[in-house]
C-alpha positions as CSV (number, residue, x, y, z in Angstrom):
1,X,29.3,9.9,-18.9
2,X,27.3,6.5,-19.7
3,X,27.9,5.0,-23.1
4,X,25.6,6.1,-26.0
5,X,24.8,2.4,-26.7
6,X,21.3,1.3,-27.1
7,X,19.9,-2.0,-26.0
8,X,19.1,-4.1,-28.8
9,X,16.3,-5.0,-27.1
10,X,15.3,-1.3,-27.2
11,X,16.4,-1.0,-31.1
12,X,13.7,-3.8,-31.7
13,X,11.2,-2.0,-30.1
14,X,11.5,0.7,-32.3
15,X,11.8,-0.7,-35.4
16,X,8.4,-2.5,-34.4
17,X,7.0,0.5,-33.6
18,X,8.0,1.6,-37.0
19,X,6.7,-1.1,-38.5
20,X,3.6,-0.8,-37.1
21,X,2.9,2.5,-38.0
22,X,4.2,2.1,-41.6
23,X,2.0,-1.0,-41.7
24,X,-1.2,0.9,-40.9
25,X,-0.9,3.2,-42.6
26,X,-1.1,2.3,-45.9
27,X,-4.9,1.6,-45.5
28,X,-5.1,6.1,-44.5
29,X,-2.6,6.7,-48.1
30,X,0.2,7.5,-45.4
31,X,4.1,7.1,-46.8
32,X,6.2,7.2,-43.5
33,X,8.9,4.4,-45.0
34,X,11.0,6.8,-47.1
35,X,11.5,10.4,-46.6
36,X,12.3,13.0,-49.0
37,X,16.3,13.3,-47.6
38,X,16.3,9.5,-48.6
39,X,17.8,6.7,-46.2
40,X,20.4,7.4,-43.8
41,X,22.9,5.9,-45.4
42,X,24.2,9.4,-45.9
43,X,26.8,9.3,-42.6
44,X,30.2,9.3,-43.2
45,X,31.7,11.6,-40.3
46,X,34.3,8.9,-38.3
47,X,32.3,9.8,-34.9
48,X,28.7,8.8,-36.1
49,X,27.9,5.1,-35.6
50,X,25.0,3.2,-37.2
51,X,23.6,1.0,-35.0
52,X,22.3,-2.3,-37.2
53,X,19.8,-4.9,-35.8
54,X,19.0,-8.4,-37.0
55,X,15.4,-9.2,-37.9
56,X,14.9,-12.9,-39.0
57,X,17.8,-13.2,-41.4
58,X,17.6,-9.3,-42.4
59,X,19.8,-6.6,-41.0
60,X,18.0,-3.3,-40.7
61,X,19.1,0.1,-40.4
62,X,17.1,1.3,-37.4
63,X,19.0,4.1,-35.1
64,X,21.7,6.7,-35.4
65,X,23.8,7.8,-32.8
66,X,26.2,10.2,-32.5
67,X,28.9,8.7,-29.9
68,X,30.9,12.4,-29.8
69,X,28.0,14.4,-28.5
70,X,28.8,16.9,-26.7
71,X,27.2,18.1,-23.3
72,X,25.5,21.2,-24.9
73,X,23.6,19.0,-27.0
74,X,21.8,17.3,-23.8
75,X,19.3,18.7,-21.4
76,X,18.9,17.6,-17.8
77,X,15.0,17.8,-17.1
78,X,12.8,17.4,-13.8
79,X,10.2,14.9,-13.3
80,X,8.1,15.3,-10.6
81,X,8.1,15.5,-6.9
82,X,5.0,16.9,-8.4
83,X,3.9,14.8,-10.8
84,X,0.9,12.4,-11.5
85,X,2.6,9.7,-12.9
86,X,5.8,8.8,-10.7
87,X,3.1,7.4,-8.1
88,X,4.2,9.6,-5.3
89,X,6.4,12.4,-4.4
90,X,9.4,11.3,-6.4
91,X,11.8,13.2,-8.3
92,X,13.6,11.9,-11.4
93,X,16.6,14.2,-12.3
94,X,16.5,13.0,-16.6
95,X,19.8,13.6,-19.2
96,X,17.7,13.3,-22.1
97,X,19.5,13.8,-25.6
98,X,16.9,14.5,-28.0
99,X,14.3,12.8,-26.8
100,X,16.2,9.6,-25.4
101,X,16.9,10.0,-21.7
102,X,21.0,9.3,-21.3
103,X,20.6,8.9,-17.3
104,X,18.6,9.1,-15.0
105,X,18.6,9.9,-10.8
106,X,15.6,9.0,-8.8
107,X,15.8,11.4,-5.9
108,X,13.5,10.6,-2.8
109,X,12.9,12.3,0.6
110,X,10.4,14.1,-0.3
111,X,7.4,12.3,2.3
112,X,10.1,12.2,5.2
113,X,7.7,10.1,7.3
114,X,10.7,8.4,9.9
115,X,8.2,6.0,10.5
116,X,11.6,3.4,11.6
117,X,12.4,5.9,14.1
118,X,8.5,6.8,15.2
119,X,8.3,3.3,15.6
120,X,11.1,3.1,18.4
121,X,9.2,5.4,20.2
122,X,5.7,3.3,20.4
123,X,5.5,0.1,22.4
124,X,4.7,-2.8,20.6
125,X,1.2,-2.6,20.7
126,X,0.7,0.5,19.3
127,X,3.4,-1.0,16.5
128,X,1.0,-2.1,14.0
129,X,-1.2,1.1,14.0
130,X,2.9,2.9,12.5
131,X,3.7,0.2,10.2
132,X,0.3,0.2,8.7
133,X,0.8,3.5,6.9
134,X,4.4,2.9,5.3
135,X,2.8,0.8,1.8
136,X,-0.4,2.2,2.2
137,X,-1.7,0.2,-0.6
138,X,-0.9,-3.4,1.7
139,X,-0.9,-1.9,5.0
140,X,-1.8,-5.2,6.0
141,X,1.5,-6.8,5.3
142,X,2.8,-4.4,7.2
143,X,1.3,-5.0,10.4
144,X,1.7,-8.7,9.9
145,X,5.1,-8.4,9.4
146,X,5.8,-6.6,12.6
147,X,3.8,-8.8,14.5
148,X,5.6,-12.0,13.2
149,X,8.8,-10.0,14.1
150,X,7.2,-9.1,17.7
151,X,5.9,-12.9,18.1
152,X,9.1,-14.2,17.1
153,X,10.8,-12.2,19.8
154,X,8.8,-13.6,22.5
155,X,8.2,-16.9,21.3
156,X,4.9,-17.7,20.7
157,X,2.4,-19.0,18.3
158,X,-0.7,-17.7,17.0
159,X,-3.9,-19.7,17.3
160,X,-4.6,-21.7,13.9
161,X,-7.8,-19.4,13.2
162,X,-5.7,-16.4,13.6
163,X,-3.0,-17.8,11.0
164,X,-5.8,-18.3,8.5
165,X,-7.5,-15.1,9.1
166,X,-4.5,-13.4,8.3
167,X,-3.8,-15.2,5.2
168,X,-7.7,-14.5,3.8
169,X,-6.9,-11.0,4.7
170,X,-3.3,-10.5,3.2
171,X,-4.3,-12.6,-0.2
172,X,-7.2,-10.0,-0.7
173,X,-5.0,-7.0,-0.2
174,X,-2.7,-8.6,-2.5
175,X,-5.2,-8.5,-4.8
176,X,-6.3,-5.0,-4.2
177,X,-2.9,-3.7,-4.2
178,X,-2.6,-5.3,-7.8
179,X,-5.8,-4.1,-9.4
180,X,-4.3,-0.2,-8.1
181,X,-1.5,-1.0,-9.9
182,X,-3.2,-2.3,-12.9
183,X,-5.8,0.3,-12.6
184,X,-3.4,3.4,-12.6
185,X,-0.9,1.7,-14.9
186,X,-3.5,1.6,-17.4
187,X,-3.9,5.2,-16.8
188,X,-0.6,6.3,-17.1
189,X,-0.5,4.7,-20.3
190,X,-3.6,5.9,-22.0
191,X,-6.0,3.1,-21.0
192,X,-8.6,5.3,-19.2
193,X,-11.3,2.5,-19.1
194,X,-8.7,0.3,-16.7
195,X,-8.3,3.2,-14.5
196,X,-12.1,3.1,-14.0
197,X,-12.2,-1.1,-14.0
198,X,-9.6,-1.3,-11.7
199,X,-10.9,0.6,-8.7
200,X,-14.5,-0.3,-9.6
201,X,-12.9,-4.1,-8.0
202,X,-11.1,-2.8,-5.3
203,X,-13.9,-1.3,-4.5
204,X,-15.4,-5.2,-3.3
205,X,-12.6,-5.9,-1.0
206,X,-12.1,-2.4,0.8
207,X,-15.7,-2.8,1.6
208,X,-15.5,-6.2,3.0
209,X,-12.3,-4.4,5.1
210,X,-14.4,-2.1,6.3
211,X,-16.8,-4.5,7.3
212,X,-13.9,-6.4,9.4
213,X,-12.2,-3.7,10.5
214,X,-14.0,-0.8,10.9
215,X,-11.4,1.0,8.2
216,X,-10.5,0.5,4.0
217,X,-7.0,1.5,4.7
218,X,-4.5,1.3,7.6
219,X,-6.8,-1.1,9.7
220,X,-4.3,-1.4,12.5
221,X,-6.1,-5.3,12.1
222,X,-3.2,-7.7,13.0
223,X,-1.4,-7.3,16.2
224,X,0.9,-8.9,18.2
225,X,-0.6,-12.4,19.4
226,X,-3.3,-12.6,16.4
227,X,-5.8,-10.1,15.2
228,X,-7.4,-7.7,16.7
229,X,-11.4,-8.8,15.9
230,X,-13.3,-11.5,14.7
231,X,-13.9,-11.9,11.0
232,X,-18.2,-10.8,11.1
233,X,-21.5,-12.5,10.8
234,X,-21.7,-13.1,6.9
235,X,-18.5,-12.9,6.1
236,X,-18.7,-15.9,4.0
237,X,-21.0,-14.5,1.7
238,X,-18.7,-11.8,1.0
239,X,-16.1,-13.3,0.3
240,X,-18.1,-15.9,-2.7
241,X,-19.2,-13.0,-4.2
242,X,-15.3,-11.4,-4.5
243,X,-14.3,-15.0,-5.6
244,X,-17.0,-14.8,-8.3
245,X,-16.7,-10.9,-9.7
246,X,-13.3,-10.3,-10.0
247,X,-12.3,-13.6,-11.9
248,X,-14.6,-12.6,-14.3
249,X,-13.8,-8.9,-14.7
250,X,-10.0,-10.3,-15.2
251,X,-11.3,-11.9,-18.4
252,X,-12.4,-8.4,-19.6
253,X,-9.1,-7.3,-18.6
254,X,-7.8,-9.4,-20.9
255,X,-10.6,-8.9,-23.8
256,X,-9.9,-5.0,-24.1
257,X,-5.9,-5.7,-23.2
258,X,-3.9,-8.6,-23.7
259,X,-4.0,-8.4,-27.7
260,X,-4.4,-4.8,-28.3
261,X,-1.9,-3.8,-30.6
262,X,-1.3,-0.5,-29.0
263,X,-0.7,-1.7,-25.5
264,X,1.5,-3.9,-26.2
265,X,3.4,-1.7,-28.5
266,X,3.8,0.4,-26.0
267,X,4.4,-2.4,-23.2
268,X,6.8,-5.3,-25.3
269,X,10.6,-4.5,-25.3
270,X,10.2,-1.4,-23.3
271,X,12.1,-1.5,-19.5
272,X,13.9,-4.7,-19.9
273,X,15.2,-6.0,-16.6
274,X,17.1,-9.3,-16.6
275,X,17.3,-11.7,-13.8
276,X,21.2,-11.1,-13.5
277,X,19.7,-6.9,-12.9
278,X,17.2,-7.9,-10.4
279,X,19.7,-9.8,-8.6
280,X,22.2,-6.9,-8.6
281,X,19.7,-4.4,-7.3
282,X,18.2,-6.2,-5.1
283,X,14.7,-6.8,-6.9
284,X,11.8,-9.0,-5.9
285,X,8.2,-9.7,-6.6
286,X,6.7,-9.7,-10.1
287,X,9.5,-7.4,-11.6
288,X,11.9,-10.7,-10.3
289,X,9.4,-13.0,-11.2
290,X,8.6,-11.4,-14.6
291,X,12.1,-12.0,-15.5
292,X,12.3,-15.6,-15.5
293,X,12.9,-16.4,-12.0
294,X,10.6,-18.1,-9.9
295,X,11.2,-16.5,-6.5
296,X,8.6,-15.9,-3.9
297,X,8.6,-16.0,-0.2
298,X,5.3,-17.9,0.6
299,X,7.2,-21.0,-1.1
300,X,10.8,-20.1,0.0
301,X,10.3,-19.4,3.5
302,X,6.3,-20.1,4.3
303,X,5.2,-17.8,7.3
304,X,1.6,-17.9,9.3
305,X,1.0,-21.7,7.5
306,X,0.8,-20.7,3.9
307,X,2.7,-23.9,2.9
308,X,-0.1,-25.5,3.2
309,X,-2.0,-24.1,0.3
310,X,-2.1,-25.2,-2.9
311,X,-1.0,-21.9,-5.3
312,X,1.3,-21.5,-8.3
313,X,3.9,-18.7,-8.7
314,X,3.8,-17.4,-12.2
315,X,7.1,-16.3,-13.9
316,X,7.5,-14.8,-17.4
317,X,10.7,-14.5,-19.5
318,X,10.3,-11.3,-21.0
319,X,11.1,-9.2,-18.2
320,X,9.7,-5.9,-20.3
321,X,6.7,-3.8,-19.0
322,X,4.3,-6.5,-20.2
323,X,5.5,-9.5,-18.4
324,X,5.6,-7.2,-15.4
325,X,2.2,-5.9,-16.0
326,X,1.1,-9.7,-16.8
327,X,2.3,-11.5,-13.9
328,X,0.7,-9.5,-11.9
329,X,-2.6,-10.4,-13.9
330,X,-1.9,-14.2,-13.4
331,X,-0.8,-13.6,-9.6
332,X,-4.4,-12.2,-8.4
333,X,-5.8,-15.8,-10.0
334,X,-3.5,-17.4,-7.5
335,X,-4.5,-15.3,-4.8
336,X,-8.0,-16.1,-5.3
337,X,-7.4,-20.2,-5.2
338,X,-5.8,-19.2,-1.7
339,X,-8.9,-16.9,-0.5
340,X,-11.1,-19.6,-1.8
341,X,-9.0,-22.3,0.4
342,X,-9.0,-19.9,3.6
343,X,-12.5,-19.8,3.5
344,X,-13.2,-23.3,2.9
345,X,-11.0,-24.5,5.6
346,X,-11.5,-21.8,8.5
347,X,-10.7,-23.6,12.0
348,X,-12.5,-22.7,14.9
349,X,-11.5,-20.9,18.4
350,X,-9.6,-17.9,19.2
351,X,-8.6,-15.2,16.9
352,X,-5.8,-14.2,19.1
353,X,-3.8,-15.5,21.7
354,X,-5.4,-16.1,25.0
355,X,-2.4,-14.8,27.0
356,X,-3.7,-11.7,29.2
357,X,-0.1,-10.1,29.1
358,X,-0.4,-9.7,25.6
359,X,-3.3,-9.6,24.7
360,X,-6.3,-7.1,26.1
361,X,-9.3,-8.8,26.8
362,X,-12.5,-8.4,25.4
363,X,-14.7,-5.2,25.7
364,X,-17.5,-6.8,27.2
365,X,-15.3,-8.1,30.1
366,X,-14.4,-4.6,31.3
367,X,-17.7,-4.6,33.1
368,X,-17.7,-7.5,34.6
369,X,-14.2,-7.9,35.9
370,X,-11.9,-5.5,37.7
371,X,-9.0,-7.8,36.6
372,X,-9.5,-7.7,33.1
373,X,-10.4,-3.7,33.4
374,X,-7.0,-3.5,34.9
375,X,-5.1,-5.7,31.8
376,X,-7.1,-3.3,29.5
377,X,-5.5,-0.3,31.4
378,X,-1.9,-1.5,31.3
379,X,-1.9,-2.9,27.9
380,X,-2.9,0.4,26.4
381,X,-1.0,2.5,28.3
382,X,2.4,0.5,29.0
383,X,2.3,-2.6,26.5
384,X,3.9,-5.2,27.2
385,X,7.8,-5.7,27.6
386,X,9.4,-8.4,25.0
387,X,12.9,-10.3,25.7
388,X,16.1,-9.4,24.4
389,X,17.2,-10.0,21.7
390,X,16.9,-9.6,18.0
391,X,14.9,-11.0,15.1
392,X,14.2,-10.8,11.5
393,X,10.8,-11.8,9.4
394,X,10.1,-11.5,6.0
395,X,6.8,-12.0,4.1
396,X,5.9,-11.5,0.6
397,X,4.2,-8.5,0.3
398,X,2.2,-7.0,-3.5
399,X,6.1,-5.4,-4.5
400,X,8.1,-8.3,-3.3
401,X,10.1,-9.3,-0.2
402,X,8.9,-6.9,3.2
403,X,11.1,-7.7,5.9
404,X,11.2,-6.3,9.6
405,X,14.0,-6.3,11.7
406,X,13.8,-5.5,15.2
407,X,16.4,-5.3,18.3
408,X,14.8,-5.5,21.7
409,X,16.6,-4.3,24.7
410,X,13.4,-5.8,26.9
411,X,11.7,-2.7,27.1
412,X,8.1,-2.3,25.9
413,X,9.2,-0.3,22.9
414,X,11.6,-1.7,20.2
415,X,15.2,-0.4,20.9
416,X,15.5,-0.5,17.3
417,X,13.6,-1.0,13.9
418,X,14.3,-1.8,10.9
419,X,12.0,-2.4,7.8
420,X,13.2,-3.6,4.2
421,X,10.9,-2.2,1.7
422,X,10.7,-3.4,-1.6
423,X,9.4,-0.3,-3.3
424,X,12.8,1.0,-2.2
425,X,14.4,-1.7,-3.1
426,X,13.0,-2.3,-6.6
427,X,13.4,1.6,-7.3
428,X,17.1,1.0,-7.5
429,X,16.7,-0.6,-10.9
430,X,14.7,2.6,-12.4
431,X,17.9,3.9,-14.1
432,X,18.2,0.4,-15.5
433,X,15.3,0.6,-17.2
434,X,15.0,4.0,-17.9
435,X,18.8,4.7,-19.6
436,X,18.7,4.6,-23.2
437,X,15.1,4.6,-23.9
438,X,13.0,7.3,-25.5
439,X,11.1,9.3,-22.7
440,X,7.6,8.6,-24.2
441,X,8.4,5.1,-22.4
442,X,9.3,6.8,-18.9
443,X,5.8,6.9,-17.7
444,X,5.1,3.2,-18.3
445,X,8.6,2.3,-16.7
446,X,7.7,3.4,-13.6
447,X,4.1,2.5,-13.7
448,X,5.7,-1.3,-14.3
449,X,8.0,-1.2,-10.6
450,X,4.6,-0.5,-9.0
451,X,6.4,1.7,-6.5
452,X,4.6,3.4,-3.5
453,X,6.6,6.0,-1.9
454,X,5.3,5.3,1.6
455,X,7.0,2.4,2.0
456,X,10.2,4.2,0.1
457,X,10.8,7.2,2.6
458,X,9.9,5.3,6.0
């Protein structure tokens, strides 16, 4: 049985709460500072403890807990797999006493997709169109972090407008993939207008996806040797008029948000997550960054020439709800200086690599050449057979680090796949943050990890 101790952290959050409350009140003739059974100084049994907290150079009574309870006295409660608000089909198996949750067991399984082993049985160019579905909110990370995998095996480089291409397209689903979770973490909290605000600006870029490749979700967009079209006519155009919306929407964001006294009463000192936590479970992206540690792969280990971008990587020390919810704020500003660089700076020539083995040639060749007719044939129907070997690629994906491992045994399908999804990763720390914390702040613990089950049960 876990130790009835509660995070001091957690203690302060309360008494703000209190505070608050009592505060407000006064003006609607409210009396919630005393009670009619007086203070609770009344305890005197041996196995009741008062738990004290320091406020400036005050020490306040703020919670009682009994550290003798028994197990009649707790309830084990079900959250979800059907359930709005744990983003998916996850179960959370909840000890609450009272109305603090004791422990907690996140219990997954529940989408059983095997995309790992569905993706041993396609070839590598049907790969990406596998991988895409697992975080369906960044699909495109997906498929470019198989391809680098793929590339990596066989040793060759993508052409320079390919690199960028993917980088315009990966720092808008970034952004996307953020406003969703902004948008629905709003939601679950009570914030019904950032629900609507949220999508309302996703609603930019999955057009412009649609526009580029012919789908808003699981594009199937970069393969293997580069991507699979051409960004189209206008696309500049486009793209200015995302750079120029969503900044400004951010700032309304942060009108109706950042200084509302009820979001961040219900945000500040709730699912604290240290550094030394994130470390221990494995944690990456904003939840790692949001406590104090600068990590992120496009500085760390640069893939498909993001090094030479210019881009901050915002941290926070907090590591509560809010400095998760705000880095993620401050990391779609970054994202845009790196759109706004990709489209300034797009080289010319191929999109993809010009290597008929790998890549099929274009559509309007298959009348005019039996040869290419015939690649087109065999590269659909066969793919194309990859060294031996073994290789692992990571990028930094919306939820933190996406990594691919692959084992080829030379075949034209991987021998086997491996992918390291963060949402899996990061949901490790959910009975960190959970444990010893009133339920009414399970909802926006979740929401915070930004997980997507997709890329949980692969």
């Amino acid at each position: 049985m876990k130790n009835n101790k509660i995070k001091k952290s957690k203690l302060s959050n309360f008494k703000n709460k209190l505070d608050f409350w009592a505060t407000n009140s006064e003006e609607g003739g409210w009396n919630i500072s005393s009670t009619d059974e007086g203070s609770q100084k009344m305890l005197e049994n041996e196995n009741e403890k008062q738990i004290k907290i320091q406020t400036g150079t005050e020490v306040v009574d703020d919670f009682v807990i009994d550290e003798d309870t028994s197990d009649d006295e707790r309830m084990i409660v079900n959250m979800g797999p059907q359930h709005p608000s744990t983003h998916g089909v996850l179960r959370l198996q909840a000890e609450l006493e009272g109305e603090v949750v004791r422990r907690v067991k996140p219990i997954i399984g529940y989408l059983h997709t095997g995309m790992e082993k569905t993706g041993e049985e396609l070839n590598y160019f049907q790969g990406p169109t596998n991988t895409t579905r697992m975080d369906y909110l960044s699909p495109l990370f997906n498929e470019l972090v198989f391809s680098l995998t793929t590339e990596k095996l066989i040793g060759i480089e993508v052409p320079k407008r390919a690199e960028t291409i993917r980088i315009l397209m990966t720092e808008l689903n970034r952004v996307s993939s953020h406003l969703v979770a902004l948008a629905t973490g709003g939601m679950d909290i009570g914030a019904l207008s950032m629900m609507i605000f949220g999508f309302r600006e996703r609603e930019l870029i999955l057009n412009f996806f649609e526009k580029t490749t012919g789908l808003r979700m699981n594009h199937n967009y970069i393969r293997p040797g580069g991507v699979a079209a051409d960004l189209p006519d206008g696309w500049q155009k486009d793209v200015e008029e995302i750079l120029k919306i969503i900044p400004e929407k951010l700032k309304d964001y942060d009108d109706m948000l950042l200084d509302n006294p009820i979001w961040k009463g219900r945000l500040q000192n709730v699912g604290i997550l240290t550094t030394e936590e994130c470390f221990a479970y494995g944690v990456t992206g904003p939840s790692l960054r949001a406590s104090g540690y600068s990590w992120d792969l496009r500085k760390s280990q640069p893939y498909s020439g993001i090094e030479n971008y210019e881009f901050d990587i915002p941290t926070l020390n907090e590591g509560d709800v809010f400095a998760r919810w705000r880095v993620k704020v401050l990391e779609i500003f970054e994202s845009l200086k790196i759109i706004e660089q990709a489209m300034n700076n797009m080289p010319k020539g191929p999109y993809k690599v010009q290597d008929k083995k790998i890549t099929p040639p274009p559509r309007k060749r298959l009348d005019e050449s039996m040869e290419a007719l015939i690649h087109h044939f065999k590269i659909y129907t066969e793919g194309f057979k990859v060294p031996e070997g073994d290789a692992y690629v990571a990028v930094e994906s919306p939820r933190g680090e996406l990594g691919c491992y692959i084992v080829s045994d030379g075949s034209a399908k991987p021998y086997r796949m491996h992918v390291r999804g963060p949402s899996f990763c990061n949901l490790q720390a959910l009975p960190v943050i959970m444990t010893d914390s009133p339920i009414a702040d399970a909802v926006a613990a979740i929401a915070s990890l930004d997980p997507v089950i997709g890329d949980v049960d692969r």
